[in-house]
GUVO-380353 format. One line per 3 residues: for each residue x, y, z of N, C-alpha, C. Coordinates in nm, 4 decimals. Layout:
<recs>
X,Y,Z,X,Y,Z,X,Y,Z | ...
</recs>
This chain:
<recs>
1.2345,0.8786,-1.2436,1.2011,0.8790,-1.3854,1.3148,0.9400,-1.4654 | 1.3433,1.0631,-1.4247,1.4580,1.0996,-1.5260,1.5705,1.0472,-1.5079 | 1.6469,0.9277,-1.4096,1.7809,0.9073,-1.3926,1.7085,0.7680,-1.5284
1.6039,0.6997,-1.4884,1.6098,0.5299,-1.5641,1.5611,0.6001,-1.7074 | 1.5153,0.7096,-1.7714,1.4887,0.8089,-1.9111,1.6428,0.7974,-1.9426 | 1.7391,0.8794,-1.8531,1.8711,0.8872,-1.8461,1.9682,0.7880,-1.9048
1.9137,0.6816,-1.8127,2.0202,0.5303,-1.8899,1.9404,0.4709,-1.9845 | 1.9116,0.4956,-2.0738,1.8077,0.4433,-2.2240,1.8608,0.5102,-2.3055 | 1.9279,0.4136,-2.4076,1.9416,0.5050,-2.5444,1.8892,0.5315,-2.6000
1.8599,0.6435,-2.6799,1.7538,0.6573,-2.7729,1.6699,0.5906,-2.8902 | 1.7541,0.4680,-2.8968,1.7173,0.3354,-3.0079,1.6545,0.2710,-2.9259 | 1.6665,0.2690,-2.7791,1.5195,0.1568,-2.7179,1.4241,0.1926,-2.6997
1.3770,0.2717,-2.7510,1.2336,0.3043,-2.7625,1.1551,0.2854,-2.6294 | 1.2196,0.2911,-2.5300,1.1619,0.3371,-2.3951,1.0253,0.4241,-2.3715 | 0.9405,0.4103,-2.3543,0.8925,0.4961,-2.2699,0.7985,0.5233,-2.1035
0.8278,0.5824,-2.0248,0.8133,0.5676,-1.9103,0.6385,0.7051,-1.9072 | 0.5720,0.5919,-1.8552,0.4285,0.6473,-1.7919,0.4236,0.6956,-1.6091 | 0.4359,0.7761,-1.5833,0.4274,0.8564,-1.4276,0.2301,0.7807,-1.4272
0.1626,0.7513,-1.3051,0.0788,0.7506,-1.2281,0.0595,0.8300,-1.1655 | -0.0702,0.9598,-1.1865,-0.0802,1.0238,-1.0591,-0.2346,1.0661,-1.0454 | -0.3052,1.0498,-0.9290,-0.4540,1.0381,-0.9267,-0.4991,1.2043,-0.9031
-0.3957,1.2380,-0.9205,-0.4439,1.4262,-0.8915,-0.3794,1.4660,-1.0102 | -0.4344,1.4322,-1.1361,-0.3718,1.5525,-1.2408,-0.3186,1.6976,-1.2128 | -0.3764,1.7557,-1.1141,-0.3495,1.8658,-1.1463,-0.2304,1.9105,-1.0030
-0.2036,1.8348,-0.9977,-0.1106,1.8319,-0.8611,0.0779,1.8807,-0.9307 | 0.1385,1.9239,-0.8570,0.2731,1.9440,-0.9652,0.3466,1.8835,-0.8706 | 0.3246,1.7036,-0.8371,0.3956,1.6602,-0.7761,0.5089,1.5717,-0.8576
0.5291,1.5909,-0.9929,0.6584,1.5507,-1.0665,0.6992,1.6530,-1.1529 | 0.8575,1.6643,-1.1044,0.9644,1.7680,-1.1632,0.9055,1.8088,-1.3161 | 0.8871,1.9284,-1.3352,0.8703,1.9673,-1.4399,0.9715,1.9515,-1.5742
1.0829,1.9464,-1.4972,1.1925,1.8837,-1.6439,1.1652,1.7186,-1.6437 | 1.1081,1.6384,-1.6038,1.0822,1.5527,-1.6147,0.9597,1.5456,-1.7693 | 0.8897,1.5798,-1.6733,0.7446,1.6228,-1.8049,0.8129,1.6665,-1.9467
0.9026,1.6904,-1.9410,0.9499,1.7677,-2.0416,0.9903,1.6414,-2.1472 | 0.9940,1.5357,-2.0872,1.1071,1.4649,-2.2353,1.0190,1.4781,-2.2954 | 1.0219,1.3895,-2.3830,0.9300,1.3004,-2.5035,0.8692,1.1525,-2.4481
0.9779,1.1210,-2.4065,0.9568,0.9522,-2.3402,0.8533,0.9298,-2.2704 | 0.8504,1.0538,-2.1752,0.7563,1.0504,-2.0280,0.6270,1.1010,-2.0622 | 0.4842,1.0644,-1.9781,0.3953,1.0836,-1.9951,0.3297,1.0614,-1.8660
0.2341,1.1476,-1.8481,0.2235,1.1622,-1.6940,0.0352,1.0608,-1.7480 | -0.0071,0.9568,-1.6781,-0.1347,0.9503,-1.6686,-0.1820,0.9771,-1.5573 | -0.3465,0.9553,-1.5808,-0.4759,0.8781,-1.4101,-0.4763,0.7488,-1.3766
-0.4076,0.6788,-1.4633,-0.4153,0.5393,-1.4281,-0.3654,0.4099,-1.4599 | -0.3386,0.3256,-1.3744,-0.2686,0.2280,-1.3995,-0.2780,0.1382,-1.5623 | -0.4401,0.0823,-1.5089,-0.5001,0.0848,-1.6614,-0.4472,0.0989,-1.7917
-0.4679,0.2712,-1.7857,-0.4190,0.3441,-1.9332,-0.3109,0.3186,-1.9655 | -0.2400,0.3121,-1.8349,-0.0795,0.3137,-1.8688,-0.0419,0.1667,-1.9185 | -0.0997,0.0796,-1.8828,-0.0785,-0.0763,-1.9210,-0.1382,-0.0925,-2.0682
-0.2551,-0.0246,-2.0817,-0.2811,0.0029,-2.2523,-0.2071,0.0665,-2.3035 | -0.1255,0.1581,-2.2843,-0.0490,0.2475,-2.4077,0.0617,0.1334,-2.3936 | 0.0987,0.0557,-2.3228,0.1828,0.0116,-2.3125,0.1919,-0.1223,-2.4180
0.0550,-0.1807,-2.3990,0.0493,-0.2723,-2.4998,0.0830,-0.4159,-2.3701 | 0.0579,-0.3731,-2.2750,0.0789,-0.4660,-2.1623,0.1917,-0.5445,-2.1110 | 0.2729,-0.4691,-2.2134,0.4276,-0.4822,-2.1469,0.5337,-0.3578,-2.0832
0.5499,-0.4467,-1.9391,0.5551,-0.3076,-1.8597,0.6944,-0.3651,-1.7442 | 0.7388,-0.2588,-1.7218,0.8019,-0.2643,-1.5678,0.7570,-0.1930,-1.4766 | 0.6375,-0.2385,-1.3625,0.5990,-0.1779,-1.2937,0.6748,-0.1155,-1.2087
0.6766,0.0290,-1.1212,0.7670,0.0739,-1.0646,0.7144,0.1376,-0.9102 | 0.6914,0.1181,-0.8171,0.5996,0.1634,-0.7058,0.7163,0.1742,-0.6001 | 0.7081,0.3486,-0.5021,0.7501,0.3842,-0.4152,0.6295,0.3946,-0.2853
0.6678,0.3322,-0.1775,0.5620,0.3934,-0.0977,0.4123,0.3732,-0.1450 | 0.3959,0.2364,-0.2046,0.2443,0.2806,-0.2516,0.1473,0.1617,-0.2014 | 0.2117,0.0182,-0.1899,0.0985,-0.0622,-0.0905,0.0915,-0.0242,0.0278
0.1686,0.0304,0.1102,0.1025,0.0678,0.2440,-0.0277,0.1704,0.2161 | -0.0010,0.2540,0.1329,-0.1145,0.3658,0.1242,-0.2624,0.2904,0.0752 | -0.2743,0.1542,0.0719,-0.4158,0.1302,0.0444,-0.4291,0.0968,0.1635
-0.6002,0.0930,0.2017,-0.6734,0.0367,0.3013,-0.6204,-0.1120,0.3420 | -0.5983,-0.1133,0.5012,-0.5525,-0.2476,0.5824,-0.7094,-0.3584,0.6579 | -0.6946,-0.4293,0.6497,-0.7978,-0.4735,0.7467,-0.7130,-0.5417,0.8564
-0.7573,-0.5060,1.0079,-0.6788,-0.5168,1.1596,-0.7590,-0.6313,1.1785 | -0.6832,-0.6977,1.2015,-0.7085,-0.8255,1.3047,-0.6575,-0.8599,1.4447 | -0.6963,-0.8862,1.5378,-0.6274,-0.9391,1.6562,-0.6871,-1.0867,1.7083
-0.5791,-1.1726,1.7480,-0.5741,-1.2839,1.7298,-0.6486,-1.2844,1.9216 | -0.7305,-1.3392,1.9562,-0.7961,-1.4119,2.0697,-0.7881,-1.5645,2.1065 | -0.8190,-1.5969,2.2007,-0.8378,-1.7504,2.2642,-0.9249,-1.8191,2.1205
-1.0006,-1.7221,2.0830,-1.0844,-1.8867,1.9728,-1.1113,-1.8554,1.8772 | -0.9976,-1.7372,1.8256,-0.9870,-1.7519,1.6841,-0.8839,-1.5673,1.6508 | -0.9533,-1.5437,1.5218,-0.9294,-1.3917,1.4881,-1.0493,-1.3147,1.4668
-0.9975,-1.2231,1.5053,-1.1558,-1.1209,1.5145,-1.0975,-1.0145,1.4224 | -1.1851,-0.9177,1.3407,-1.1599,-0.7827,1.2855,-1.1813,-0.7026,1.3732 | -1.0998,-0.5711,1.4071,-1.1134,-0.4600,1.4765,-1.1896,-0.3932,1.3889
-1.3057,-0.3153,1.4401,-1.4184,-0.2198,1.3526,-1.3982,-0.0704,1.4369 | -1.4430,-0.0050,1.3999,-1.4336,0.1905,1.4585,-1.5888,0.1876,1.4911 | -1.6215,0.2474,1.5961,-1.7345,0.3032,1.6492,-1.7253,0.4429,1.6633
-1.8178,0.5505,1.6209,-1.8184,0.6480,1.7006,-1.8769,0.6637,1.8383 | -1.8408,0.7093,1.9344,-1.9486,0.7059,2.0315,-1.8997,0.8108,2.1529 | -1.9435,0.8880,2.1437,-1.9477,1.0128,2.3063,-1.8056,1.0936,2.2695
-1.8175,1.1296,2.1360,-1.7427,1.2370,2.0502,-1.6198,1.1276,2.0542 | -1.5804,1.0215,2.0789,-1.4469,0.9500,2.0314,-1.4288,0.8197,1.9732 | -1.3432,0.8030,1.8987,-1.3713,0.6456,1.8073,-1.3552,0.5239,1.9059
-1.4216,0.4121,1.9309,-1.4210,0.3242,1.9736,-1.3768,0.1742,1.9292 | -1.2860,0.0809,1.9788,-1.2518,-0.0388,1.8901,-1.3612,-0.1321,1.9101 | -1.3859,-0.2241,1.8506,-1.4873,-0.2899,1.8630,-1.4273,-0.4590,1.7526
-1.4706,-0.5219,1.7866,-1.4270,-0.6948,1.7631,-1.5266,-0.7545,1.7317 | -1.5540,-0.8075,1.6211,-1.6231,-0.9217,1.5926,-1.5571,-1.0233,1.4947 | -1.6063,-1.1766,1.5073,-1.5028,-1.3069,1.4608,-1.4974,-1.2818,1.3428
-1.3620,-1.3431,1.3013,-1.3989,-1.2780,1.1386,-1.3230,-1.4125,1.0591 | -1.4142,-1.4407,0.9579,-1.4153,-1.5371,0.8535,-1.2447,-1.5431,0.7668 | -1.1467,-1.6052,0.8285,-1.0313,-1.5936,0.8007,-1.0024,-1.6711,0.6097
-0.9816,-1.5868,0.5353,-0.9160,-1.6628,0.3908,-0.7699,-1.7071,0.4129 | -0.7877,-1.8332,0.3566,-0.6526,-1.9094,0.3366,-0.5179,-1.8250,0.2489 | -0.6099,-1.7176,0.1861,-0.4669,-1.6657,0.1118,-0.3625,-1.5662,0.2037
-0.4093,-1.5461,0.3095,-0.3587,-1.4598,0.4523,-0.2103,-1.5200,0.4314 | -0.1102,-1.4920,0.3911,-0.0093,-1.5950,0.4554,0.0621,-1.5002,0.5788 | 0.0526,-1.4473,0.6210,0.0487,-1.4163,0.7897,0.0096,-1.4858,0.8613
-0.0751,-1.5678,0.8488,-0.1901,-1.6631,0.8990,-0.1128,-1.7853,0.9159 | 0.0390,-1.7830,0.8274,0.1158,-1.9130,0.8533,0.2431,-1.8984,0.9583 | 0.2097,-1.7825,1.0022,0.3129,-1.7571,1.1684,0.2070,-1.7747,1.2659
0.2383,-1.8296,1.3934,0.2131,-1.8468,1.4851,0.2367,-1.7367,1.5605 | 0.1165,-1.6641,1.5931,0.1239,-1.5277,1.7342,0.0100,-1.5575,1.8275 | 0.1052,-1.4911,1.9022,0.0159,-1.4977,2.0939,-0.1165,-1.4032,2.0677
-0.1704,-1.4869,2.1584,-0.3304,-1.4120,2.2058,-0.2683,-1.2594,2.2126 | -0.3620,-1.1652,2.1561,-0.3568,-1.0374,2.1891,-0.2759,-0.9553,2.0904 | -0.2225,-1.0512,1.9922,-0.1412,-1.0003,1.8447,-0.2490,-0.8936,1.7605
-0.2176,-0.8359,1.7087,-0.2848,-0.7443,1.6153,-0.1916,-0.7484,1.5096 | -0.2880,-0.7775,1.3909,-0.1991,-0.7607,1.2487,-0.2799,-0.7099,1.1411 | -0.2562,-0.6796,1.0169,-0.2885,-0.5969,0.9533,-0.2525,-0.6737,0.7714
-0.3853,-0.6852,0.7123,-0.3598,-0.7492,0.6229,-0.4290,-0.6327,0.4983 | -0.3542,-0.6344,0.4046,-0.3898,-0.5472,0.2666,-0.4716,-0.5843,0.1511 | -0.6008,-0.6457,0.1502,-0.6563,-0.7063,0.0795,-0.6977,-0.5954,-0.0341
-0.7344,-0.5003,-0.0464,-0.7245,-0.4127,-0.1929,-0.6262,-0.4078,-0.2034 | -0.4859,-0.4179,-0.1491,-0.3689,-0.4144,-0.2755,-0.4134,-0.5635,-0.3499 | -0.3783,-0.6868,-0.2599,-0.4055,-0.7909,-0.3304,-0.4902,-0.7930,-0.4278
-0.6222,-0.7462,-0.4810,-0.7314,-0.6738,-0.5682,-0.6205,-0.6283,-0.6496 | -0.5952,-0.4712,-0.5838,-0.5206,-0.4325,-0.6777,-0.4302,-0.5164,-0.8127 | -0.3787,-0.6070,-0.7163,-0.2514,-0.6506,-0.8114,-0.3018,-0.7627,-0.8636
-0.4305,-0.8210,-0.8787,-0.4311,-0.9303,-0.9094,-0.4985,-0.8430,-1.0314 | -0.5912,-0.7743,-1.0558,-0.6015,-0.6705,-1.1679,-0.5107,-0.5940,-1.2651 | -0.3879,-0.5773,-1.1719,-0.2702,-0.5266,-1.2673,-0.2038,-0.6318,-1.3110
-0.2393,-0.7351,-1.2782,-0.1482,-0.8700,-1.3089,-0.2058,-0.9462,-1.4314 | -0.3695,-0.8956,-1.4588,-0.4021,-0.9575,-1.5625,-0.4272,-0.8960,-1.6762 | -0.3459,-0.7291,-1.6754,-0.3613,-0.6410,-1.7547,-0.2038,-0.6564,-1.8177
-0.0843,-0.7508,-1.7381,0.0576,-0.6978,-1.7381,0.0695,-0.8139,-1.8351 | 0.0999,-0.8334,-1.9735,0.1426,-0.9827,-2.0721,0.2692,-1.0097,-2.0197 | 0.3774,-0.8841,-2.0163,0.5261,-0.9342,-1.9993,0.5800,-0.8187,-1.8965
0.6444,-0.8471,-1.8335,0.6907,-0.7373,-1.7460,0.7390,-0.8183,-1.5929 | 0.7212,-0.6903,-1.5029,0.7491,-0.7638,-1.3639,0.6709,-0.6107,-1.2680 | 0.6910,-0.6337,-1.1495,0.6759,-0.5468,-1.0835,0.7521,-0.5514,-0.9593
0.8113,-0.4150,-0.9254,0.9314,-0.3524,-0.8472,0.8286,-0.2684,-0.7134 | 0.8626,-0.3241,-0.5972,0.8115,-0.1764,-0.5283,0.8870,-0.1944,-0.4068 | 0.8674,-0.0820,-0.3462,0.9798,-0.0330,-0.2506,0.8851,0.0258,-0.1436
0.9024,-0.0604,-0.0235,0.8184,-0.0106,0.0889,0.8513,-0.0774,0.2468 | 0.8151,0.0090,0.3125,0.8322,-0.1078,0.4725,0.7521,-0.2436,0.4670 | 0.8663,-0.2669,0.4935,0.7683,-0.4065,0.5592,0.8756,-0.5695,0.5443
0.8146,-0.6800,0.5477,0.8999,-0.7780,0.5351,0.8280,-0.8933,0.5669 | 0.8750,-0.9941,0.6336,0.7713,-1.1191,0.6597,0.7150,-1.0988,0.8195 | 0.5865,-1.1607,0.8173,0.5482,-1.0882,0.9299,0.5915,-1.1452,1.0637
0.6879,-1.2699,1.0519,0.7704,-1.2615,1.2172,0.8611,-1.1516,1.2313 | 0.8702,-1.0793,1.1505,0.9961,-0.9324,1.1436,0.9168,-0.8251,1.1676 | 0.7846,-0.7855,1.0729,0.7198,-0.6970,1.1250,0.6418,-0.6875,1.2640
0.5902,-0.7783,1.2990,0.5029,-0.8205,1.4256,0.6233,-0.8194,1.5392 | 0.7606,-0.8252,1.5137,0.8352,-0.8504,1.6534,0.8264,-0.7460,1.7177 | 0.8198,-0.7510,1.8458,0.7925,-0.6525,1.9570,0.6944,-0.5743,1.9373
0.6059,-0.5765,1.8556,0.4408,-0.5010,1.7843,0.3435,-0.5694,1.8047 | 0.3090,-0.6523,1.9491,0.1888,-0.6577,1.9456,0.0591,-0.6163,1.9149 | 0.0478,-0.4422,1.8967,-0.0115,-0.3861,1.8501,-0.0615,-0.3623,1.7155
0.0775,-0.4051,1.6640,0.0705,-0.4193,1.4986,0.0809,-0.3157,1.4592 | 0.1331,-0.2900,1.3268,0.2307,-0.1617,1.2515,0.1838,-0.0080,1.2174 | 0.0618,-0.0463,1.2081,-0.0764,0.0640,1.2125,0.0115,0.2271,1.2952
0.0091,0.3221,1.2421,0.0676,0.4039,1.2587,-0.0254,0.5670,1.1517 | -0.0024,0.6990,1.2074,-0.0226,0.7989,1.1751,0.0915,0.8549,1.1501 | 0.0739,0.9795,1.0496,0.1587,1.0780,1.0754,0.1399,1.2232,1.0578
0.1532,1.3113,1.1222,0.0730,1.4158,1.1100,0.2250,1.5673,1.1565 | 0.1199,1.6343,1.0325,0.3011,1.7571,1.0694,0.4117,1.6678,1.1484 | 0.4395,1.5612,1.0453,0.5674,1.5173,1.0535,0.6233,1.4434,1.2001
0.5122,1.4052,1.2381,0.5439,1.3608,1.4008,0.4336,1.2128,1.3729 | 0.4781,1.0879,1.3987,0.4734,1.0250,1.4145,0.3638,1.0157,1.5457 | 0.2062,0.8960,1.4884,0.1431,0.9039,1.5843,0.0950,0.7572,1.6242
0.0559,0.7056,1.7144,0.0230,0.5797,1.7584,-0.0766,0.5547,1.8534 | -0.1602,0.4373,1.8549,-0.2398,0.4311,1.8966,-0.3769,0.4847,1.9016 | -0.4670,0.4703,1.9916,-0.6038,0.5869,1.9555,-0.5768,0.7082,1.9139
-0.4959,0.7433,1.8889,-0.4325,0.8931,1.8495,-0.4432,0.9106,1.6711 | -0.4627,0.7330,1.6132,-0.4500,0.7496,1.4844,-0.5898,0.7866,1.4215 | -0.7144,0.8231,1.5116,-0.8293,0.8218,1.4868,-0.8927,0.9576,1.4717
-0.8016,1.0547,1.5464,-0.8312,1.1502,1.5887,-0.8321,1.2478,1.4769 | -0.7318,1.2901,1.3632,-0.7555,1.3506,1.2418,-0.7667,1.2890,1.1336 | -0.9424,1.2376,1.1123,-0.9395,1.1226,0.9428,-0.9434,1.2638,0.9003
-0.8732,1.1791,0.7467,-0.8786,1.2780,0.6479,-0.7546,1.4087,0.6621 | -0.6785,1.4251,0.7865,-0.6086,1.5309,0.7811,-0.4206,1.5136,0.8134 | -0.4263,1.3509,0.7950,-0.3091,1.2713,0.8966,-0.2819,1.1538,0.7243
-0.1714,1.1467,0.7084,-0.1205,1.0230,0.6863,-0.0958,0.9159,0.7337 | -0.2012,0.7685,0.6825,-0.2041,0.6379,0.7858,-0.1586,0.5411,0.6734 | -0.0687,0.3833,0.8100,0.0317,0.3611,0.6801,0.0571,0.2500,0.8088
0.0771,0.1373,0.7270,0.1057,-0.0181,0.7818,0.2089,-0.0574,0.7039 | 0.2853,-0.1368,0.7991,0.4141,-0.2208,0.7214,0.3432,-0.3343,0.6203 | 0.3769,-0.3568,0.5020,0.3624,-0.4571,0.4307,0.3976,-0.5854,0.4668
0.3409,-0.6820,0.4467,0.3508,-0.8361,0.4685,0.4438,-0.8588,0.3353 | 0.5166,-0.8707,0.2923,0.5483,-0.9159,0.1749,0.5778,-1.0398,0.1641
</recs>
């Protein structure tokens, strides 16, 4: 925020809206807060209204952080992976699952036993910010790529923890909800 505040002259009437769902969090530089330009909101929304719906969206790190739905591909079709609790540990569990054409993952070809991971509340998401945005674009910056790049050598699929900074995988990502950062490569 303050380097793109930085390159704006003061005749373009710039102004840049911060997103952050914890008001009270002091997770942006306080000389930031400080211009005039900048304005910290709760929400995308607001920020697309003050804006008048012309915007340059700007996102770090932020579609992986919504909810994924896991799929793994079988002999006669795709199934969703579901969580069970059961005998104090989470359990995977499979049932067929009603595939939408807008998947375009769904237009690579993977072997029985693939697991992939599709972001359908971002898609929500953005199809909501898309009909709030008149003129603009949107920028974001995150892992990921097309999914013969992400899926190579990941049968398992991208699904990952992270916890005090150590990287976790597998049933291991089940073990602290709520106390672990969880995070999938993007399909883009």
């Amino acid at each position: 925020a303050k380097v793109i505040l930085s390159q704006m002259r003061p005749w373009n009437r710039v102004r840049y809206f911060g997103i952050d769902l914890r008001p009270q969090s002091a997770s942006l530089d306080k000389s930031v807060g400080r211009q005039r330009r900048f304005q910290l909101l709760d929400s995308m929304k607001t920020a697309l209204e003050e804006a008048h719906g012309k915007a340059i969206i700007i996102s770090n790190e932020f579609v992986d952080a919504f909810p994924c739905r896991r799929l793994v591909r079988l002999e006669s079709g795709w199934a969703d992976i579901y969580l069970r609790y059961d005998d104090d540990q989470w359990q995977q569990e499979l049932s067929l699952a009603p595939i939408s054409p807008m998947y375009s993952a769904l237009d690579t070809i993977f072997a029985v036993g693939q697991t992939i991971e599709v972001h359908e509340s971002f898609r929500q998401w953005l199809v909501s910010a898309s009909a709030q945005l008149e003129t603009g674009a949107i920028l974001t910056i995150d892992y990921g790529g097309r999914p013969d790049e992400i899926y190579d050598r990941r049968p398992y699929g991208t699904i990952r923890g992270y916890f005090r900074q150590q990287r976790i995988e597998g049933a291991d990502i089940f073990r602290r909800a709520g106390y672990q950062d969880l995070t999938a490569d993007v399909n883009f």
